[in-house]
C-alpha positions, 0 to 999 in steps of 0.5 A: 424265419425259424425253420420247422423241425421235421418230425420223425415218423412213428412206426407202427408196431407190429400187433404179434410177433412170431418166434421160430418160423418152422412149418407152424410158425409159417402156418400162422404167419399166414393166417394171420397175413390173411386177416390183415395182421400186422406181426414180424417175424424171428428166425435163425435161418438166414435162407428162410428169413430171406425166402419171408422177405422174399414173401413181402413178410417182416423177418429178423434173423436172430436166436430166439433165446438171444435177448438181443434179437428180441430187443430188435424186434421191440417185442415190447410194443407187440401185444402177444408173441407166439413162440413156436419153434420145434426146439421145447428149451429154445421155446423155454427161454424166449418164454423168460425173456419175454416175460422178463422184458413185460410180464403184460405180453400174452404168450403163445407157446408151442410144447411137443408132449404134455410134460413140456405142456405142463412146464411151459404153462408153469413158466408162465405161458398164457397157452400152450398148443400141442401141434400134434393134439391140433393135428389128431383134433382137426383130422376128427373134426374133418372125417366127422363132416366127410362122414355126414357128407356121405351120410347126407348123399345116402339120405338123398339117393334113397330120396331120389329112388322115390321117383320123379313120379312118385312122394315122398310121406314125411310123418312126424309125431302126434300133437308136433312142436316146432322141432319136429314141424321144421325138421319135416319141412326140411327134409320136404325141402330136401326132396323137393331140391332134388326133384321128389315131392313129399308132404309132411302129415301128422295127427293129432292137434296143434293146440299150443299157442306159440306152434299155432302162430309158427305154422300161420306165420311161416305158411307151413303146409301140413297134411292129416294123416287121417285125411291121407291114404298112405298108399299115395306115398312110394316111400314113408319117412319117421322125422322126430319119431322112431318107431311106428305107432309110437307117438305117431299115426303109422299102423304098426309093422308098416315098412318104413325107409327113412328114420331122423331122430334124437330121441331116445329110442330102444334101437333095436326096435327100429327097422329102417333102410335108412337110420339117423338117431343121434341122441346126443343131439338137443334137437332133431332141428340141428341134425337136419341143418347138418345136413343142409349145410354139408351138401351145401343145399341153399335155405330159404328165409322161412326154413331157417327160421323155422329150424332155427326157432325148433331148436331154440324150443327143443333146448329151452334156448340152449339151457337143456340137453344141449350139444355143440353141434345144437349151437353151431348149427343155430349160429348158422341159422342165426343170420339166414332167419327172419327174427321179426317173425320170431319175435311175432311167433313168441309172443301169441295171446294165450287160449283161454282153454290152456288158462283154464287148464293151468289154473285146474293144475294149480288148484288140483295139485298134490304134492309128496315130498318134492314131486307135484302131480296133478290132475286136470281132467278132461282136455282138448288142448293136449299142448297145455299139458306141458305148459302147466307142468313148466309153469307149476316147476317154479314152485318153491320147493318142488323139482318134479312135476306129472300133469295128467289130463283125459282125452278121446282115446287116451290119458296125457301124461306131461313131465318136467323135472329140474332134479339132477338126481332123476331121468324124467324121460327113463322115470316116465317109461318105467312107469307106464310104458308097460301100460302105454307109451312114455319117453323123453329125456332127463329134464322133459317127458311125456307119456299116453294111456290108451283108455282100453286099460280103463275099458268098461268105465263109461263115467269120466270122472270115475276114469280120472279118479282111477287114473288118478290113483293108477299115475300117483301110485306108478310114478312115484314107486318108479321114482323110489318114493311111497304115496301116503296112505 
């Protein structure tokens, strides 16, 4: 009977291979053993490849400009090769020798300036790293977190001088969107961790559909400023606000501690003990999870569902004035939120007042040149506002729209711009901030009239009218553009 013939084992080739084992080369090397890699390792030091193998890692000694070790390495079968010795020409020719035994091999390969950067990379490297520009990047990033670490024990210390006897009023602005009611909530949340109790209040309606479902949905508790007497509270807060009476239902010159925002704002005009306006930012939502997360304070469901779902909004799912930090603290949140309430929170019916607002924007629509402004008269759901203004942007044609509508106290004014020429938010100010209130940013704004300015006009629709005129002609000088007489 025929013997079987043994087979030979495969061996598995390693999936990297790291040439030169200095400081980096062995800072690599073990983050990749940390997850798992399979990879060995070329150095010219005997000690050190004796002190790897020591260290239960694969070494060869060798040159790692000596095809031959390379070849002992089968550097062919690996699928990437990190040359990261500190000697650039070393580094230079392992680069062609690798090249030359497989141009396919992903390269890694360690420069020590931008001129060796830029050799390299016409080498043929696939990336090249400057450890000095991964030193000064990571040194930045680490002094960023201790100073919102720092940031976040202020916040919470001037929190607990509250007392445990004591509240804390969380105001966020007028008619509030998802952002500014997650952002209130979380700084409630906050408080609330540390002992404080705290109410969030706001004025104003909460007419749109979707921010309705989202208060039902998640329980969120708000409290009217109106039915509230602000004596009740040791200390005020501003959340998605900034400046007392603009936008929001404190009188004017009263003391406030705490101010989070990322709106623009004229800073100067922000008295507060404690102040975090962060402009860059696309949503006071992701500031507030910043915070969250660098004091490590724990975050139910139902929180990072609703700051998840405020910075979703206040991006148009990261699409507008959107910063790094908005997706990385939505990548956080990603996993803690309870999408199937998302789901249930975006698809609400609509109220038949909103549609009957948007078809009065439609059918009122005036329109010069690629700006569209129109009038809807009197509203009670201030929040179709907006909704009219994005769904008219659509039009052909048209990369600016101004929807307006008359309130109890007030004219609304509502803003969407597409056109990168413009600052919507700076165009709305210039307009009627000297006659109200108006700001936003480059793509969104907002603004309100107080009805004083129309005072001793009883009729609404000759207000309209007036206010008609008063927004076309204003608006449109601030844009650079002349109405038609």
């Amino acid at each position: 009977m025929q013997k079987k013939k043994k087979r030979t084992p495969k061996i598995k080739a390693p999936t990297y291979a790291i040439l030169g084992c200095g400081s980096v080369g062995f800072a690599v090397a073990n983050e990749l053993r940390a997850q798992g890699k399979e990879f060995i390792i070329i150095d010219k030091d005997a000690k050190r490849v004796e002190s790897l193998r020591d260290q239960k890692l694969e070494a060869i000694q060798g040159n790692i400009s000596d095809p031959k070790a390379l070849n002992r390495a089968h550097i062919e079968r690996v699928g990437a090769v990190l040359i990261l010795s500190s000697n650039v020409q070393a580094n230079k020719n392992a680069l062609k020798i690798v090249k030359g035994i497989s141009p396919t091999i992903h390269t890694v390969v360690r420069a020590i300036d931008p001129v060796t950067k830029e050799e390299l990379e016409d080498a043929g490297a696939d990336m090249v790293i400057l450890p000095s520009s991964v030193i000064a990047t990571t040194a930045v990033r680490y002094l960023e977190r201790v100073e919102s670490i720092r940031h976040g024990r202020e916040l919470l210390k001037l929190v607990k001088g509250v007392g445990k006897k004591g509240k804390l009023g969380v105001v966020i602005h007028d008619n509030p969107d998802p952002d500014a009611i997650a952002s209130g909530l979380a700084l409630k949340y906050m408080a609330e961790h540390v002992g404080i109790g705290a109410e969030v209040l706001y004025q104003g309606e909460i007419g749109h559909q979707e921010n309705r479902a989202f208060i039902n949905l998640l329980k969120i508790q708000l409290r009217r400023t109106k039915e509230s007497n602000l004596s009740e509270f040791n200390k005020i807060a501003l959340v998605d606000t900034a400046i007392p009476g603009v936008n929001n239902s404190l009188p004017e010159g009263v003391e406030v501690e705490i101010v989070i925002d990322h709106h623009p704002v004229e800073i100067e005009k922000v008295v507060a003990q404690y102040c975090d306006i962060r402009q860059n930012i696309g949503a006071t939502a992701t500031i507030m999870t910043k915070y969250l997360q660098e004091l490590d304070i724990p975050i139910s469901k139902e929180l990072a569902t609703a700051l998840l779902y405020g910075i979703r909004t206040d991006t148009h799912e990261f699409k507008i004035e959107t910063d790094p930090a908005d997706l990385t603290a939505a990548a956080f949140l990603y996993p803690l939120a309870d999408h199937d309430m998302l789901g249930k929170v975006e698809m609400p019916s609509m109220s038949t007042e909103t549609l009957d607002i948007l078809g009065e924007a439609i059918q009122s629509r005036r329109i010069k040149g690629s700006y569209l402004i129109s009038n809807v008269g009197p509203i009670r759901d201030r929040d179709a506002l907006p909704q009219a203004a994005d769904y008219l942007l659509n039009l052909e044609g048209i990369s600016t729209v101004i929807v307006f509508g008359l309130g109890d106290e007030h004219i609304y004014i509502s803003g969407r711009s597409k056109d990168i020429r413009l600052n919507i938010g700076n165009a709305m100010n210039e307009a009627f901030g000297d006659i109200g209130s108006a700001g936003g940013h480059s793509t969104a704004a907002a603004a309100q009239i107080p009805l004083g300015v129309f005072s001793g006009v009883k009729d609404k629709q000759t207000i309209m009218r007036l206010a008609e005129e008063a927004v076309m002609k204003r608006f449109l000088a601030a844009v650079g553009e002349k109405e038609k007489e």
